[in-house]
TIKE-309549 format. One record per residue: residue number from 1; x, y, z of N, C-alpha, C in turn. Coordinates in Angstrom, 3 decimals. Example, Ala and Ser with C-alpha at 12.3 -4.5 7.8 and 13.67 -1.06 7.14 Angstrom:
n nu nv nw cau cav caw cu cv cw
1 13.190 -5.690 7.800 12.300 -4.500 7.800 13.200 -3.300 7.800
2 12.850 -2.250 7.080 13.670 -1.060 7.140 12.900 0.030 7.870
END
This chain:
n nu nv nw cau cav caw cu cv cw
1 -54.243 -115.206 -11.439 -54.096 -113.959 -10.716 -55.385 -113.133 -10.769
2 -56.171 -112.731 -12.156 -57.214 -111.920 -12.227 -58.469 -112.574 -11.106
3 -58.358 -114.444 -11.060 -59.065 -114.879 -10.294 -59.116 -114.687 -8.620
4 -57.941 -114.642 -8.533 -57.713 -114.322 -6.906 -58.154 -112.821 -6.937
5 -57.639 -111.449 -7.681 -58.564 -110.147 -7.429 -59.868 -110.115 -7.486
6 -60.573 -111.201 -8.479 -62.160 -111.204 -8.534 -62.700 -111.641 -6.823
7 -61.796 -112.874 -6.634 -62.443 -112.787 -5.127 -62.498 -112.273 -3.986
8 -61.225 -111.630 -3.843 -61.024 -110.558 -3.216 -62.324 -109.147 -3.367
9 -61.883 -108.817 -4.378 -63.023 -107.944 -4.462 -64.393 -108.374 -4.302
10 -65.056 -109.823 -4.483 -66.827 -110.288 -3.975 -66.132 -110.225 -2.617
11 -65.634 -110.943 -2.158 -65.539 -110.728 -0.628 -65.297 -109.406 0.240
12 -64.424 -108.579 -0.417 -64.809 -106.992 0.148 -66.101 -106.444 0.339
13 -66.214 -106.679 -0.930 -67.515 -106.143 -1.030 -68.884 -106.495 -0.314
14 -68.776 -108.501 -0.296 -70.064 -108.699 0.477 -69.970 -108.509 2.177
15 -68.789 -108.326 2.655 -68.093 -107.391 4.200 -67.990 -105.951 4.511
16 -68.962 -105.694 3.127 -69.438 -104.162 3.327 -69.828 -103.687 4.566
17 -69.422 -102.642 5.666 -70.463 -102.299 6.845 -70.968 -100.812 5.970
18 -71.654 -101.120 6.028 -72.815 -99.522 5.608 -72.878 -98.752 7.271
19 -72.961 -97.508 6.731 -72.847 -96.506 7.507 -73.752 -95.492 7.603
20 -74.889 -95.169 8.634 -76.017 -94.631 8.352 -75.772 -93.357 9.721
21 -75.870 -92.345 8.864 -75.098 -90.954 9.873 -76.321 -90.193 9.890
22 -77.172 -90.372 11.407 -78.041 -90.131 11.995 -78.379 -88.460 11.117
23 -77.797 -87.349 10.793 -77.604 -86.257 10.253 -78.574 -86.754 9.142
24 -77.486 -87.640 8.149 -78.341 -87.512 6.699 -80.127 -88.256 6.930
25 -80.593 -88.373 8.430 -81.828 -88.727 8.572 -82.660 -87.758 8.937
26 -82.029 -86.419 9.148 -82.227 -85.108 9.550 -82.104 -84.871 11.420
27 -81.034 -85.810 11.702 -80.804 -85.099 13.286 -79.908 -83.882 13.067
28 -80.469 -82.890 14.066 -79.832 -81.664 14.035 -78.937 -81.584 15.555
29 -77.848 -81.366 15.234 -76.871 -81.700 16.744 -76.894 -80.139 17.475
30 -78.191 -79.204 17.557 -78.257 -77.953 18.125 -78.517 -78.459 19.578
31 -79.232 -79.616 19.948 -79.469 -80.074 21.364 -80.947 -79.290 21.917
32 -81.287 -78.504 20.171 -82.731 -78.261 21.110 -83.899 -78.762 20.281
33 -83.467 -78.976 18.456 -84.186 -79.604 17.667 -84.420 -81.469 18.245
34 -85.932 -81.725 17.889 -86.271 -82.681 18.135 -85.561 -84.085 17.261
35 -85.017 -85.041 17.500 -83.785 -85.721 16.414 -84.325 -86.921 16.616
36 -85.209 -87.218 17.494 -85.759 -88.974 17.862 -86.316 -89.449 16.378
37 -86.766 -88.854 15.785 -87.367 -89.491 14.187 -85.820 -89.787 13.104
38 -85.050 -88.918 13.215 -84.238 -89.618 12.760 -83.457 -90.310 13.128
39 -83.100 -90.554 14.264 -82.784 -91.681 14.940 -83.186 -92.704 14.561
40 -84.497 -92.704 14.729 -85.678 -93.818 14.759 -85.468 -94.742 13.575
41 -85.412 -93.706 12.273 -84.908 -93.986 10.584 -83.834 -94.442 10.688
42 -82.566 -94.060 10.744 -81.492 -94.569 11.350 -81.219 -96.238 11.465
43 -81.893 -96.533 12.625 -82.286 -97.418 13.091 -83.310 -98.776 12.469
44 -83.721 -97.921 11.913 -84.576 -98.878 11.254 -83.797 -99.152 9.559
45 -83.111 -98.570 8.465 -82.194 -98.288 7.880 -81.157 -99.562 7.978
46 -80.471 -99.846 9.703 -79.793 -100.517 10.011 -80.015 -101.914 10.476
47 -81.487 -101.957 10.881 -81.942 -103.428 11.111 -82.643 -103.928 9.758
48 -82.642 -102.821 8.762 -83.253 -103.702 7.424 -82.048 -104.052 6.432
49 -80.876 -103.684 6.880 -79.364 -104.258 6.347 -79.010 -105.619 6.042
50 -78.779 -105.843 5.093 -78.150 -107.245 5.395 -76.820 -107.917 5.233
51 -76.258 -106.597 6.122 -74.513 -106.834 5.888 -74.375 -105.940 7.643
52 -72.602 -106.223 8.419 -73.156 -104.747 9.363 -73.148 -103.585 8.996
53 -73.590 -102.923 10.134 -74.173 -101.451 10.304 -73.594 -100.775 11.459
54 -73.353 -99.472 11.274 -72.889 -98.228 11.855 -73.840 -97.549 11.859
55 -74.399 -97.060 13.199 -75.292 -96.011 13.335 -74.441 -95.131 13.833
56 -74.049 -93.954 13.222 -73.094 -92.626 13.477 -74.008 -91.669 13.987
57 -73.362 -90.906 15.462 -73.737 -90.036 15.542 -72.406 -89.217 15.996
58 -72.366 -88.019 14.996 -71.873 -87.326 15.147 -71.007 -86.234 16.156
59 -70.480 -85.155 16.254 -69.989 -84.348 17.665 -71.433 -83.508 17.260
60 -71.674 -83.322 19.019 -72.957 -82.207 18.911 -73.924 -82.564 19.782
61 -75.061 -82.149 19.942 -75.896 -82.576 20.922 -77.167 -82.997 20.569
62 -77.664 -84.135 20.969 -79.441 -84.357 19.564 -80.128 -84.752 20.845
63 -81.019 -83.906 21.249 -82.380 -83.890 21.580 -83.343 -85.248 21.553
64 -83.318 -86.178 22.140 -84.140 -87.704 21.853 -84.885 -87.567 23.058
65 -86.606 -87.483 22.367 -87.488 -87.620 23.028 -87.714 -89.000 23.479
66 -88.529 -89.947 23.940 -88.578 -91.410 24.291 -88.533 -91.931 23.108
67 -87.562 -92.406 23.197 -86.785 -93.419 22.061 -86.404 -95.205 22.143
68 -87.392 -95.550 21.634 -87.508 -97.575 21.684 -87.263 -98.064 20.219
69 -85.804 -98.205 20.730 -84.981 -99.291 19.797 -85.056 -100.843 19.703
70 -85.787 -101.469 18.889 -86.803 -102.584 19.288 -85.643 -103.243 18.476
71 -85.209 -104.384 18.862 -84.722 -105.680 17.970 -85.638 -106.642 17.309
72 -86.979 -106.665 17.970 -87.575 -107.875 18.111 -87.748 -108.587 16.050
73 -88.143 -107.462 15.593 -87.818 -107.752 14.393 -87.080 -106.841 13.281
74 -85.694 -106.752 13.802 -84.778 -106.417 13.054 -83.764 -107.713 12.434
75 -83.629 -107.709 11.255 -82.932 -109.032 10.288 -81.190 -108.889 10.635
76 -80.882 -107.753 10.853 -79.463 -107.689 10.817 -78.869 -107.845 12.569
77 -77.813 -108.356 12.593 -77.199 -109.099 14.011 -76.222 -108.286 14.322
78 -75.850 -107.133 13.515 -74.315 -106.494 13.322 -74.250 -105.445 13.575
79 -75.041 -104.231 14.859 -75.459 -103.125 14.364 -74.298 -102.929 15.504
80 -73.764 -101.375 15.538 -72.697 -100.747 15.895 -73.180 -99.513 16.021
81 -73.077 -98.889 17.251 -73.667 -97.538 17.626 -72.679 -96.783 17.556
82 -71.969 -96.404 17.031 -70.373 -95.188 17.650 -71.863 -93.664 17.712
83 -70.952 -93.222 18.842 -71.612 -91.880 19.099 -70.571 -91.013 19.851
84 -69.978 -89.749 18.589 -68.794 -88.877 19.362 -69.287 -87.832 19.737
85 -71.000 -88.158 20.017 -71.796 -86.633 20.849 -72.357 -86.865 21.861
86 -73.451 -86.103 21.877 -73.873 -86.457 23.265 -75.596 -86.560 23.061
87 -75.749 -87.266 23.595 -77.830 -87.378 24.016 -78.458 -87.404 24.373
88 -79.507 -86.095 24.551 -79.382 -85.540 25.630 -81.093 -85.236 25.848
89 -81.656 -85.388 27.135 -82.715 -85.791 27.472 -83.503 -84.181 27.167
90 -85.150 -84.376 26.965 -85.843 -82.808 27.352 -85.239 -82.378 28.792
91 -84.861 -80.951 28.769 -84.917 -80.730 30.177 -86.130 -80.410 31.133
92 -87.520 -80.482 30.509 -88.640 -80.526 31.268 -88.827 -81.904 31.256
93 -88.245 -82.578 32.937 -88.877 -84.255 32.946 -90.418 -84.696 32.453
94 -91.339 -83.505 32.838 -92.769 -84.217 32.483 -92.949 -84.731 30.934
95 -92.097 -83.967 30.462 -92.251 -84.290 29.186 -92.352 -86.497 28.749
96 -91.244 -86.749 29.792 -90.744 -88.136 29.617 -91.190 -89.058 30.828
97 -91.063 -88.444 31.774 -91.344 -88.982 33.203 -92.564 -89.982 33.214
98 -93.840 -89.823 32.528 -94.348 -91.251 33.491 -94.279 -92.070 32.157
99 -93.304 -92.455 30.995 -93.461 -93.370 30.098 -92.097 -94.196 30.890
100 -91.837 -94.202 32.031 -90.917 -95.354 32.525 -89.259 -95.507 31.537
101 -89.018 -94.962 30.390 -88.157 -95.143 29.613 -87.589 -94.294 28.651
102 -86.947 -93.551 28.621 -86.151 -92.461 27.733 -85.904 -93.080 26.312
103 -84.467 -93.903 26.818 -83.759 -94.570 25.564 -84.278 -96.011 25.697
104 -84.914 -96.383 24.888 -84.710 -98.335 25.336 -84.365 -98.869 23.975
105 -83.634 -100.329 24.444 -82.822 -100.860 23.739 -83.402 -102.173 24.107
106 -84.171 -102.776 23.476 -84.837 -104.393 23.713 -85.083 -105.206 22.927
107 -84.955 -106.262 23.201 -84.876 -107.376 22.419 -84.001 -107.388 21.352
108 -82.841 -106.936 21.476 -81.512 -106.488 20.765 -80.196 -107.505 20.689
109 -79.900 -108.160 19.187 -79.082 -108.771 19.119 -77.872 -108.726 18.167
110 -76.795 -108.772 19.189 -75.501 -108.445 18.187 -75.264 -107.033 18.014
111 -75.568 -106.327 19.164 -75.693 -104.501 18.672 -74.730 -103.935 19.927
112 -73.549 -102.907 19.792 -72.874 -102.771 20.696 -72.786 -100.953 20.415
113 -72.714 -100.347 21.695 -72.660 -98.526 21.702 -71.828 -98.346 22.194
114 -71.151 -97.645 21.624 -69.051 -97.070 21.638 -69.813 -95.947 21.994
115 -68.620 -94.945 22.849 -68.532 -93.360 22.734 -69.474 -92.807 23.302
116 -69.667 -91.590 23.142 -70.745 -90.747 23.246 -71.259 -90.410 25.332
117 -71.953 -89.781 25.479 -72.692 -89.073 26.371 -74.053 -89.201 26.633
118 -74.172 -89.801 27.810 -75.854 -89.456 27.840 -76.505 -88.623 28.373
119 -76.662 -87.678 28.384 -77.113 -86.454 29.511 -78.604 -86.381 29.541
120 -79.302 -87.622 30.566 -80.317 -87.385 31.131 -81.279 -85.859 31.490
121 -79.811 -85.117 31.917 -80.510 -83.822 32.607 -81.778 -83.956 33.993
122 -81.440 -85.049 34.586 -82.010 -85.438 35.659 -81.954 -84.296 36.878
123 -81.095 -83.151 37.015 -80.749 -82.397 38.024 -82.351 -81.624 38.558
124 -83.461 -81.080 37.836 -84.430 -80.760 37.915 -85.359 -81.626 38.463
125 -85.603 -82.576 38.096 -86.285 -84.051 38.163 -85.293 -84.590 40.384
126 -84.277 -84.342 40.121 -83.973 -84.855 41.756 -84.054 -83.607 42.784
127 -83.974 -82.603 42.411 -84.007 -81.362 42.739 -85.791 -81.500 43.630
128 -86.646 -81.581 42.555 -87.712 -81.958 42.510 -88.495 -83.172 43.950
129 -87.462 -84.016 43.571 -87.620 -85.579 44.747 -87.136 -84.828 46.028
130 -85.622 -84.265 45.857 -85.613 -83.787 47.233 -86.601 -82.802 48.089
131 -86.767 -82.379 47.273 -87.770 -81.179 47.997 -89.202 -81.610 48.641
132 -89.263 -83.176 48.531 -90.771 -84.303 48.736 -91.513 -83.638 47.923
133 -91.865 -82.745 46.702 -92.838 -82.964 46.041 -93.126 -83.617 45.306
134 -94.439 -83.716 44.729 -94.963 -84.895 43.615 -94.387 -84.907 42.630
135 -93.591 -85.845 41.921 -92.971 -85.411 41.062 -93.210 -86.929 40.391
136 -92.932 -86.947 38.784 -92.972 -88.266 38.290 -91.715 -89.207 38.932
137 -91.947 -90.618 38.791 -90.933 -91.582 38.885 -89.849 -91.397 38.514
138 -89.994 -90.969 36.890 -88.815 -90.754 35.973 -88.403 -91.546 35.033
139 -87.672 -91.067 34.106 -87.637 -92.041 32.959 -86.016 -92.433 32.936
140 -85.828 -93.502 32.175 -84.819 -94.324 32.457 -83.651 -94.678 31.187
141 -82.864 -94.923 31.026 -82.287 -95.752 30.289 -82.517 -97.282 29.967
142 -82.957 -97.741 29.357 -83.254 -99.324 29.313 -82.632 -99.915 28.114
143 -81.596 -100.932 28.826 -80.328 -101.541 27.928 -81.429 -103.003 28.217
144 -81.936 -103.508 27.543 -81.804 -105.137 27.614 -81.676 -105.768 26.400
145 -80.521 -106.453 26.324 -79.831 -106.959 24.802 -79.549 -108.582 25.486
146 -79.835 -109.309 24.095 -79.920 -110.874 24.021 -78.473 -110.738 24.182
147 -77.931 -110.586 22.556 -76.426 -110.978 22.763 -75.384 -109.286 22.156
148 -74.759 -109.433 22.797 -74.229 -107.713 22.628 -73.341 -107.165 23.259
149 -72.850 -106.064 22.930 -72.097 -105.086 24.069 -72.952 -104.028 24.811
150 -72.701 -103.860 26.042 -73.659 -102.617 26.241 -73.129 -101.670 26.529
151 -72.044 -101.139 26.392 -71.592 -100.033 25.887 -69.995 -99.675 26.874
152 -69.143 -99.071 25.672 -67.938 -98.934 25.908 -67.428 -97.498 25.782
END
């Protein structure tokens, strides 16, 4: 009997998902503090795991300047985005506009994003196009994942 709880418990334990809550990396969910660095930590936190991972983001709003979520060499296959807020672009496009990419997500494997909001804040930026002035291209969302969910 004590043998069957010993394994039980190594096996709980090595099915640990660790949980890395974008906050304790210092994102501030005011929607005007800059939060892409802890994100970034976050993220990186979760691809140096070697069990899965939860990247939590919280209710609230976090400010992510151009943000590249690189897989290419992250060790862990298991990462899990839940997000019960929202994320939410500068509202001055120049800020982002000619780097082609806001959020990117590349070369990403085994990583799936539940929940959450993306609020581009594009209304200025098309406002902008309609009116035919010069305005940047614009920046984008960029999902390209090997094997994954891309979001639910």
């Amino acid at each position: 009997m004590i043998q069957i709880l010993i394994i039980l418990t190594l096996f709980y334990c090595s099915s640990a998902i660790s949980t890395y809550n974008v906050q304790s990396f210092g994102a501030k969910s005011d929607g005007k503090s800059d939060s892409t660095k802890a994100f970034l930590n976050a993220w990186g936190a979760a691809c140096a795991a070697t069990s899965p991972a939860t990247i939590y983001v919280p209710q609230g709003r976090y400010l992510l300047q151009n943000a590249y979520f690189e897989g290419k060499s992250c060790k862990n296959t298991a990462i899990t985005m839940r997000i019960d807020g929202t994320l939410v672009a500068p509202s001055d496009y120049n800020i982002i506009g000619k780097s082609g990419s806001w959020l990117r997500f590349e070369r990403v494997t085994g990583v799936s994003i539940y929940g959450g909001t993306i609020d581009a804040q594009g209304t200025q930026l098309w406002a902008c196009k309609k009116a035919g002035k010069a305005c940047p291209q614009g920046a984008t969302v960029r999902l390209m994942f090997l094997k994954g969910k891309l979001a639910e």
